[in-house]
C-alpha positions as CSV (number, residue, x, y, z in Angstrom):
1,X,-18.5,16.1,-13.7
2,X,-16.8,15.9,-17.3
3,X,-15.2,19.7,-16.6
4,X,-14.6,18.8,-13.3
5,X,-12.3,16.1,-14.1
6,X,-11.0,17.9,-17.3
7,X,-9.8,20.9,-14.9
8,X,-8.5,18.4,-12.4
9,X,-6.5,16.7,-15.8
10,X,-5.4,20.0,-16.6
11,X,-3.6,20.8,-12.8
12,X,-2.6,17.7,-12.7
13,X,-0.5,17.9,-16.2
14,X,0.9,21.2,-15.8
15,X,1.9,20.8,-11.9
16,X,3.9,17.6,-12.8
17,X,7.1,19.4,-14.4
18,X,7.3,21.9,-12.3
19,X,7.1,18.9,-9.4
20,X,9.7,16.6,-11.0
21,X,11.8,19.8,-11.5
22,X,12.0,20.6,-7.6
23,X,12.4,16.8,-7.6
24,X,15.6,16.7,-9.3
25,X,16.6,19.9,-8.0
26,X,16.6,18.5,-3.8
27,X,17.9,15.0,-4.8
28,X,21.1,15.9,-2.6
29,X,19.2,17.8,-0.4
30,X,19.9,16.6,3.4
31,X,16.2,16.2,5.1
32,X,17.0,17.4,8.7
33,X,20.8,18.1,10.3
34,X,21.3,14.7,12.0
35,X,19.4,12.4,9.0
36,X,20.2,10.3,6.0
37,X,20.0,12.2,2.3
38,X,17.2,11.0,1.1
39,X,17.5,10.4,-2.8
40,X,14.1,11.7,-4.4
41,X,15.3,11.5,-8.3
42,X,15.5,7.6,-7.6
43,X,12.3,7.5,-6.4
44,X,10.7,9.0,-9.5
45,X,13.0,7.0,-12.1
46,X,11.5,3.7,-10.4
47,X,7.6,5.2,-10.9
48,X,5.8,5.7,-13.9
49,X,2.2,6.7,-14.8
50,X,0.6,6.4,-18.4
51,X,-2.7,7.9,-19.3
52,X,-4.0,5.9,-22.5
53,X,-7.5,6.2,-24.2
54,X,-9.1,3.8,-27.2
55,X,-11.8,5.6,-29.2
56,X,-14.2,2.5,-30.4
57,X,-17.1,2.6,-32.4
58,X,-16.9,3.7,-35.8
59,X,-17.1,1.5,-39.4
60,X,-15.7,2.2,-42.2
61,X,-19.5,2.0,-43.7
62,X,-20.9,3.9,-40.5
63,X,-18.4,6.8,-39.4
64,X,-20.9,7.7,-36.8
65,X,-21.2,4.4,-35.7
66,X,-24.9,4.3,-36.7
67,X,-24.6,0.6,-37.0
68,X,-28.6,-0.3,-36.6
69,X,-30.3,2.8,-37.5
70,X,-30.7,4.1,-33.8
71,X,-28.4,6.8,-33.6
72,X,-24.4,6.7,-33.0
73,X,-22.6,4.9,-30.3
74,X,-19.1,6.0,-30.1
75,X,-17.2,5.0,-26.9
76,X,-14.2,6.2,-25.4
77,X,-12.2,3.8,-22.5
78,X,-10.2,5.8,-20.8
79,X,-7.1,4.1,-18.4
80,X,-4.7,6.0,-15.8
81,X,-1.9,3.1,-14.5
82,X,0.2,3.4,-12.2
83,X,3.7,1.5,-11.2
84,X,6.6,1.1,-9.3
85,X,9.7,-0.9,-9.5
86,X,9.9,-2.9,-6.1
87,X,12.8,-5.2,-7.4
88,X,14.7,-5.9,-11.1
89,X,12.2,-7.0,-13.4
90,X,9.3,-6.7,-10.5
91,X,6.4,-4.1,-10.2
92,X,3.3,-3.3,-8.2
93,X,0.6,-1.8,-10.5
94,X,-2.6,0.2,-9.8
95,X,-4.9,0.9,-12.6
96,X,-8.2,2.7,-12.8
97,X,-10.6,3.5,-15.6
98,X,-13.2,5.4,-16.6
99,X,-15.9,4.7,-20.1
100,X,-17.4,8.1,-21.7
101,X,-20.5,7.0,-24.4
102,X,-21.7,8.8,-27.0
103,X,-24.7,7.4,-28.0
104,X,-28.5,8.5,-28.8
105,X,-31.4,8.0,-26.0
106,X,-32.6,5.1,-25.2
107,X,-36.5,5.5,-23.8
108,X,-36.2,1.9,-22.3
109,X,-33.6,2.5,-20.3
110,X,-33.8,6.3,-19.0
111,X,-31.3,7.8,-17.2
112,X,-28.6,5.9,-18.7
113,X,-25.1,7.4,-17.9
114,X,-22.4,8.8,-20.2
115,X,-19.9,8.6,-17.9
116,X,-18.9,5.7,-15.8
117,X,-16.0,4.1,-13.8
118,X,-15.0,1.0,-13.4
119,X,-13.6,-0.8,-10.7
120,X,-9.8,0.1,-10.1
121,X,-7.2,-3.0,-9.6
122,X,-4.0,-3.7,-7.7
123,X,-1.4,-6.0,-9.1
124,X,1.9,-6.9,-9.1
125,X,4.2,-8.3,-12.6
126,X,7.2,-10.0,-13.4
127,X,9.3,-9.3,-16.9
128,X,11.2,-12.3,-18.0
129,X,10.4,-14.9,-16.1
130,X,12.3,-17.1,-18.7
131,X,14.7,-15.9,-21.3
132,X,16.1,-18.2,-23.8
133,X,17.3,-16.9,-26.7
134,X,15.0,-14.6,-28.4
135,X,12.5,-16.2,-26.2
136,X,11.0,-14.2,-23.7
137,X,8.3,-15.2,-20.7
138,X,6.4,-12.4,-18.5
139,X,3.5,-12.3,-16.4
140,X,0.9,-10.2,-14.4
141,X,-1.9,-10.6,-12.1
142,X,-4.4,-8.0,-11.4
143,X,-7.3,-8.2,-8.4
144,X,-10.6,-6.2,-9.5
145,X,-11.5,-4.2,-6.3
146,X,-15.9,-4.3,-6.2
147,X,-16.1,-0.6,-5.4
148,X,-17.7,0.8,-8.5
149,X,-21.6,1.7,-9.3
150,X,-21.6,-0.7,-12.6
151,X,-20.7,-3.6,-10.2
152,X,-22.8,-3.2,-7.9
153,X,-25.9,-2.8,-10.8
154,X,-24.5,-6.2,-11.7
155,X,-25.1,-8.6,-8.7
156,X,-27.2,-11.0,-9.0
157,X,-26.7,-10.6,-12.9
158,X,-24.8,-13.1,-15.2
159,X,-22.0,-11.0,-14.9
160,X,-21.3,-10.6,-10.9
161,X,-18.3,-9.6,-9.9
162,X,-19.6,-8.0,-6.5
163,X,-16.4,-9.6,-4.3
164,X,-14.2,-8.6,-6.8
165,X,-12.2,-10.5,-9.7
166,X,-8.8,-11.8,-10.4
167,X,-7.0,-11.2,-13.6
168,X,-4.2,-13.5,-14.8
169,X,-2.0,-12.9,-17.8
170,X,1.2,-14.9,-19.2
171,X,3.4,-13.5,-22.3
172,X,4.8,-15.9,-24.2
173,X,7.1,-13.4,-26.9
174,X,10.0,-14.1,-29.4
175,X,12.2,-11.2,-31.1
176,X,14.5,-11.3,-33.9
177,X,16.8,-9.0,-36.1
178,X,17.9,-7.2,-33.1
179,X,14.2,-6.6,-31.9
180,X,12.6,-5.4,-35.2
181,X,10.3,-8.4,-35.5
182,X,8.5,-10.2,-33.1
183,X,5.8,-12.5,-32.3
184,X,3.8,-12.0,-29.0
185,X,1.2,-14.3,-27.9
186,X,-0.7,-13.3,-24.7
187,X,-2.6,-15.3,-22.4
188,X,-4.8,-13.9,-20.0
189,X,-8.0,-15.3,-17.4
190,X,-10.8,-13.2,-15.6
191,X,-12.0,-15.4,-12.7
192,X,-15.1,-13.4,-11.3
193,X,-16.0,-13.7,-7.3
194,X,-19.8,-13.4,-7.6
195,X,-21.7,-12.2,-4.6
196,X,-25.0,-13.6,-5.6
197,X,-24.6,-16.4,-7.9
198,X,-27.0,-17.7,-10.1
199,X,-26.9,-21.2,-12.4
200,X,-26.4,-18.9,-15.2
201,X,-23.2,-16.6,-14.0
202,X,-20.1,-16.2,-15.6
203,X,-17.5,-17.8,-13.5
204,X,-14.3,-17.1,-15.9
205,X,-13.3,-16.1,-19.6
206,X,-10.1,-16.8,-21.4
207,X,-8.5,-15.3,-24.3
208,X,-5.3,-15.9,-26.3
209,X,-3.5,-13.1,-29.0
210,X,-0.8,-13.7,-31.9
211,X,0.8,-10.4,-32.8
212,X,3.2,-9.9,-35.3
213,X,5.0,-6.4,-34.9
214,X,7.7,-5.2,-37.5
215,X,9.5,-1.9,-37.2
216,X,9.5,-0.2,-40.3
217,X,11.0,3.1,-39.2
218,X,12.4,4.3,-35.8
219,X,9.0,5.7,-35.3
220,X,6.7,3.1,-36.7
221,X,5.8,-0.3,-36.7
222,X,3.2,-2.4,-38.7
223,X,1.2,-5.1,-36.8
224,X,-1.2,-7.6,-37.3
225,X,-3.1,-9.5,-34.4
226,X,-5.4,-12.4,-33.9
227,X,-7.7,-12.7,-31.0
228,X,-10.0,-15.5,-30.1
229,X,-12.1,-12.6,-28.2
230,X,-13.6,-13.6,-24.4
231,X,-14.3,-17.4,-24.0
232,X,-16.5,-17.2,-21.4
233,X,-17.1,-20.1,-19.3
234,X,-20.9,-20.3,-17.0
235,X,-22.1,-22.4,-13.5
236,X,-23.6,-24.5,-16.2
237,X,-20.9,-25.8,-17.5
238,X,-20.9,-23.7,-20.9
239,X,-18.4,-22.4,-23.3
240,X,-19.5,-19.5,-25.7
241,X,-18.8,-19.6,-29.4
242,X,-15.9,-17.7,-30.9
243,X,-17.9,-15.9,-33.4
244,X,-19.9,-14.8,-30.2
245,X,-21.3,-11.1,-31.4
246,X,-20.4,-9.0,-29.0
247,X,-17.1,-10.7,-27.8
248,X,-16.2,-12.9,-30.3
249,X,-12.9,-13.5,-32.4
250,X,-10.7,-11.1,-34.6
251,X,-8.8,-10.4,-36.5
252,X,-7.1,-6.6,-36.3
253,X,-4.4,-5.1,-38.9
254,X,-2.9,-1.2,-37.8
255,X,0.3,0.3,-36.9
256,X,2.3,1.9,-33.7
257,X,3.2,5.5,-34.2
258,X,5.7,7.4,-31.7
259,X,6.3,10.6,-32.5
260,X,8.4,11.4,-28.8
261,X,9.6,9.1,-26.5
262,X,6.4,9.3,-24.1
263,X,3.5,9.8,-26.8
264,X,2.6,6.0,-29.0
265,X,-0.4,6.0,-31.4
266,X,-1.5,2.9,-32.4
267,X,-5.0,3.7,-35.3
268,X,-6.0,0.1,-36.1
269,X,-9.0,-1.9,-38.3
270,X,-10.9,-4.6,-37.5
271,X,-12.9,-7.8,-38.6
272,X,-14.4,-9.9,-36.4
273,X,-17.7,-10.8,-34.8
274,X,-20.3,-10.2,-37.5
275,X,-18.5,-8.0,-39.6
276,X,-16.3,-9.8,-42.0
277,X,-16.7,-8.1,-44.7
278,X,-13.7,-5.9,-46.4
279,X,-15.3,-2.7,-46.6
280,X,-16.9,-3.1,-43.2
281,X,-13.9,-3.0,-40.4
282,X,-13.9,-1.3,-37.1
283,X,-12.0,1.8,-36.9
284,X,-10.6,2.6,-33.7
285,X,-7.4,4.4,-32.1
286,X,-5.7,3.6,-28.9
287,X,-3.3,6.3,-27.7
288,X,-1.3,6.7,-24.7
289,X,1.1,9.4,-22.9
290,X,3.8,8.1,-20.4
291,X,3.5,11.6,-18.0
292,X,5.6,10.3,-14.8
């Protein structure tokens, strides 16, 4: 399955060029005798696709990510968006993804995948809603299409999203010194559509960020981020705890590196959770390539 979709990656990637190429090429190339030109090279400029992937897992005490003595859990989350620019400022989004685990055996729970999607979404979002100033407001909302094999192991489960989910997110951001610093403070809300709910489900989460980036060189920028992690909310009536292990608050400290225009490299650390401790932060990189 991997090579299969490392080969498919690999067509994919070096068909593209040669695709956009004979793009650009018949831009001004009439269709039939009698019809309109049809203008492919504005087609492409108003779509873009970005391939990203964030490697989590190792410590700074526990490279392998060896945390609890039971072998290495590395994990990979690997994202392939998709948009296009229906209007100024407006655009419809698709966005899949796909997990790959590195991690030791676990006899309890046999036959545990390495590899695994996760459900795809449609969306639509909106840049500047609001300007004022340096003040900037945007949005997006996402719908979680129930279509993967994790959801459906999931029904029934605290976490059911079998008819789907809704993702909201509002970006509050503020820019000064032509750009060079700002402050961004995301918003965002899961709602989760369960398809057999129980008095224990999750029925939504919230989270809030404050990052502040500054560019340093034309290439690279310093940031530093606070996250309040997923505040999940239950049919009970109950909040979880910000210093909830798993998904609990943050605080993150790395840098954005862009060596070409379609290639950013962001290698961060992090404290949070039940690791506080200096020598102790999670190590992780989050890279992405703009190919369309």
């Amino acid at each position: 399955m991997k090579r299969a979709l490392l080969a498919a990656l690999a067509v994919f990637l070096f068909v593209l060029p040669h695709h956009r190429a004979h793009a650009a090429e018949s831009e001004n190339t009439v269709m039939t005798d009698t019809g309109p030109r049809f203008a492919w090279g504005s087609l492409f400029e108003k779509m873009h696709a970005t391939y990203s992937g964030l490697l989590e897992g190792p410590r700074m005490d526990h490279l392998d990510g060896n945390l609890d003595g039971k072998g290495s859990f590395l994990q990979v989350k690997n994202y392939v968006n998709a948009d296009y620019e229906v209007a100024p400022n407006w655009k419809a989004e698709l966005n899949t993804e796909f997990r790959q685990y590195f991690r030791a055996e676990d006899p309890s729970r046999p036959g545990r995948p390495d590899f695994e999607m996760r459900d795809p979404s449609l969306g639509i979002s909106r840049r500047n809603i609001v300007e004022a100033g340096a003040f900037t407001l945007s949005g997006r909302t996402r719908y979680g299409i129930p279509v993967s094999q994790n959801t459906r192991a999931r029904v029934g489960k605290s976490f059911d999203t079998g008819k789907g989910s809704l993702y909201l997110q509002a970006v509050p951001a503020w820019r000064w010194r032509d750009g060079a610093l700002s402050l961004t403070c995301p918003v965002e809300m899961y709602v989760n559509f369960a398809k057999a709910p129980t008095a224990a489900r999750e029925q939504y989460s919230l989270k809030a960020k404050a990052q502040v980036a500054y560019q340093l060189a034309k290439s690279w920028a310093a940031k530093l981020e606070y996250s309040t992690g997923d505040v999940r909310h239950n049919a009970r009536g109950q909040w979880s705890k910000l210093n909830d292990r798993e998904l609990g608050h943050k605080v993150m400290a790395g840098a954005a590196f862009a060596p070409i225009k379609q290639i950013v490299l962001n290698p961060s650390l992090t404290w949070g959770r039940e690791h506080w401790r200096l020598n102790q932060p999670e190590i992780s990189l989050y890279a992405s390539y703009n190919f369309l």
